[in-house]
PLY file of the C-alpha trace (Angstrom):
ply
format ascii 1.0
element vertex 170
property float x
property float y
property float z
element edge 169
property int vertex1
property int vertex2
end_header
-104.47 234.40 -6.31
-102.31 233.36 -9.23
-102.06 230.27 -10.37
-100.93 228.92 -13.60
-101.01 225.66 -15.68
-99.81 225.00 -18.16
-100.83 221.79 -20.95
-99.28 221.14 -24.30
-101.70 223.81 -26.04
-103.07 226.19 -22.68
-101.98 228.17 -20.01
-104.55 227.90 -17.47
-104.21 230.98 -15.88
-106.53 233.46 -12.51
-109.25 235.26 -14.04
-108.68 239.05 -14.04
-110.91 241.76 -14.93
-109.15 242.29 -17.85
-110.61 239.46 -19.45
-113.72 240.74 -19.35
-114.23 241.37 -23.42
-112.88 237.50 -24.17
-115.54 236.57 -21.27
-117.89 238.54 -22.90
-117.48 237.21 -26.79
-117.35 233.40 -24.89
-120.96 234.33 -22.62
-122.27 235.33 -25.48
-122.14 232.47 -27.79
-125.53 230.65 -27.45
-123.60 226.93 -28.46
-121.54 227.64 -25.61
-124.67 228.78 -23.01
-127.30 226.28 -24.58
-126.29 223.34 -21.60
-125.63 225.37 -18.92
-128.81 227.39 -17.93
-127.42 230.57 -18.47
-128.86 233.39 -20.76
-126.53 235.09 -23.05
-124.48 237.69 -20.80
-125.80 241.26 -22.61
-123.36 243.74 -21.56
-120.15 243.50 -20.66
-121.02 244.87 -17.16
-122.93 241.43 -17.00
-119.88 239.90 -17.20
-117.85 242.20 -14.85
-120.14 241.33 -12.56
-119.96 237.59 -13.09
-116.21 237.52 -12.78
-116.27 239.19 -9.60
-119.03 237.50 -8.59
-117.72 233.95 -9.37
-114.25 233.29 -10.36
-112.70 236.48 -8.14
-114.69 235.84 -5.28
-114.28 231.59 -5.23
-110.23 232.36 -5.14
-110.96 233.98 -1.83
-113.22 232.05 -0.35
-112.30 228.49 -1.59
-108.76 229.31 -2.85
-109.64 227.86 -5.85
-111.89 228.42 -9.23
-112.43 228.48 -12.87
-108.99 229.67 -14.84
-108.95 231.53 -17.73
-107.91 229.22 -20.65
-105.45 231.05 -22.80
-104.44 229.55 -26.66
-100.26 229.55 -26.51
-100.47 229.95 -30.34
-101.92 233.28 -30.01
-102.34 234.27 -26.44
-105.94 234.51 -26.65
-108.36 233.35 -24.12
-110.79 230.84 -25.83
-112.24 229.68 -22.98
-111.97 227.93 -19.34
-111.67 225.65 -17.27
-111.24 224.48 -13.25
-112.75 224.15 -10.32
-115.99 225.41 -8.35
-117.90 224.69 -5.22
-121.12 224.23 -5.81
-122.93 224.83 -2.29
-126.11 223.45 -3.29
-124.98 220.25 -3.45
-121.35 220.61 -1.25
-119.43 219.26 -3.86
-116.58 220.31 -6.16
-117.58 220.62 -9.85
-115.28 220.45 -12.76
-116.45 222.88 -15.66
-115.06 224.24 -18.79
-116.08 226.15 -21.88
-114.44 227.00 -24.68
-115.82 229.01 -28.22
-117.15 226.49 -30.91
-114.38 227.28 -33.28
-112.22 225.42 -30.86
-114.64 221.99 -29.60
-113.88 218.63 -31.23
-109.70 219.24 -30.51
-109.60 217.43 -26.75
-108.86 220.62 -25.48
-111.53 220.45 -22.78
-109.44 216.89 -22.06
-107.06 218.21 -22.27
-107.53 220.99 -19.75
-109.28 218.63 -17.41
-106.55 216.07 -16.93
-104.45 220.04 -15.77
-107.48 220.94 -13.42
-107.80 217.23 -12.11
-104.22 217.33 -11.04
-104.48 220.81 -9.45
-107.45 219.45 -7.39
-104.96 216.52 -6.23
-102.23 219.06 -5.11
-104.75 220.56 -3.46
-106.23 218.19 -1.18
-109.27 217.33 -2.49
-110.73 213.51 -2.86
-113.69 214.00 -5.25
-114.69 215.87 -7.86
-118.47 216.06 -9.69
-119.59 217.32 -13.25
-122.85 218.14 -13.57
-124.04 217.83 -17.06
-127.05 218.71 -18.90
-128.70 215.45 -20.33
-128.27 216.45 -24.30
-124.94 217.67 -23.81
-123.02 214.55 -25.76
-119.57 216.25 -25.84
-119.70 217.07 -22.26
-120.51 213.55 -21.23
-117.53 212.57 -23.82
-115.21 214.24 -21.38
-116.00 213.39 -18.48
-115.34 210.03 -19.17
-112.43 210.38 -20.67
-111.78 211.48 -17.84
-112.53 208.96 -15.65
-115.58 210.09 -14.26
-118.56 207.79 -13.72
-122.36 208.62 -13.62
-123.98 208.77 -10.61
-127.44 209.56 -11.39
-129.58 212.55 -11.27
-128.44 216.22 -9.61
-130.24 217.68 -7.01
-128.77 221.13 -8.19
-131.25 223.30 -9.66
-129.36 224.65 -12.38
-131.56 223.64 -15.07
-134.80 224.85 -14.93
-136.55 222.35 -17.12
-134.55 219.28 -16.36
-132.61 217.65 -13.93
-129.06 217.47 -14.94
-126.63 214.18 -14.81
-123.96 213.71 -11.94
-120.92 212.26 -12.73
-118.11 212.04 -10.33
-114.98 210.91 -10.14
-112.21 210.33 -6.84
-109.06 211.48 -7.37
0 1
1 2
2 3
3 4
4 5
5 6
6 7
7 8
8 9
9 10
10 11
11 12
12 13
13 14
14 15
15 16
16 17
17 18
18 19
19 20
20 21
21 22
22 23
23 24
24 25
25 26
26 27
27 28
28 29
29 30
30 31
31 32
32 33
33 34
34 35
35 36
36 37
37 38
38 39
39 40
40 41
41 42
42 43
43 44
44 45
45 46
46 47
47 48
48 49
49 50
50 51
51 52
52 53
53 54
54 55
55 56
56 57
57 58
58 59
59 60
60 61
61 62
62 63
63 64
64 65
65 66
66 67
67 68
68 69
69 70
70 71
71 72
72 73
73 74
74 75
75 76
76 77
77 78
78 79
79 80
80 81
81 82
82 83
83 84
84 85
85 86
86 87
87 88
88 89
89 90
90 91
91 92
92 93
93 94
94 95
95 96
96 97
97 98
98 99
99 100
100 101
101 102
102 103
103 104
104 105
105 106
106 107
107 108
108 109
109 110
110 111
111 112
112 113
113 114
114 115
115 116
116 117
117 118
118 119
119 120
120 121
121 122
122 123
123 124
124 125
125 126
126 127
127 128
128 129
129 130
130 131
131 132
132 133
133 134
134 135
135 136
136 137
137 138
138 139
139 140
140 141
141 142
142 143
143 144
144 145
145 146
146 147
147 148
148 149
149 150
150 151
151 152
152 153
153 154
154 155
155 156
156 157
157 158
158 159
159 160
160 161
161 162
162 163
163 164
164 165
165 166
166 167
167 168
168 169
């Protein structure tokens, strides 16, 4: 699978395993991880695995995934962004990341409103964000946009607390 978007500041581009050092400075950050229940990746065979475990393998399966969020300035990957089907709950969640240096920019908007219209080309009717409850900047997005809350997630992703649902149809 290759796809590619492309925004007024990204290219939203397939995962490859050659990304595996940006993945690694971005899993690595613990701003980034703090909302998300991960713990900090601490190899980069950690996040080999992840990408093949995640983005590789949801291309095949679903045909669909998170993209690799690459700066046009410089060509480097600060982050990402796209799709996932979360099993759990049977729904498809927007997500994104991107390293601290480049938050407060409405680049996660940014790269949203590219996934959100991907999703649309491809068919699908709904989309969900699940959202830890501190996460502020997160919930910014979302509605932006032009996702709603819900309520409470059934997915167990946070151990501790039960995240927020927001969806949105598209």
């Amino acid at each position: 699978m290759n796809v590619i978007l492309e925004t007024p500041r990204l290219i939203l581009r397939s995962f490859t395993l050659d990304d595996v050092d940006a993945m690694y400075q971005l899993m690595t950050v613990p701003q980034v991880i703090r909302y998300v229940g991960n713990k900090p990746a601490q190899s980069k065979q950690d996040v080999l695995d992840y990408l093949q475990q995640h983005p590789l393998r949801d291309y095949q399966v679903y045909g669909y995934g998170r993209f690799a969020c690459v700066w046009k300035a410089t060509g480097q990957v600060i982050g990402f962004s796209g799709i996932k089907y979360l099993e759990e709950i049977q729904e498809t969640e927007l997500g994104y990341r991107f390293l601290p240096e480049f938050w407060g920019q409405g680049l996660a908007t940014e790269a949203g409103s590219a996934v959100i219209q991907f999703a649309q080309a491809l068919g699908l009717s709904r989309l969900v964000a699940v959202i830890h409850p501190d996460n502020s900047g997160s919930k910014q997005v979302v509605t932006k946009l032009g996702f709603r809350l819900e309520g409470k997630s059934r997915l167990s992703l946070l151990d501790e607390l039960e995240p927020l649902l927001f969806s949105r149809c598209i």
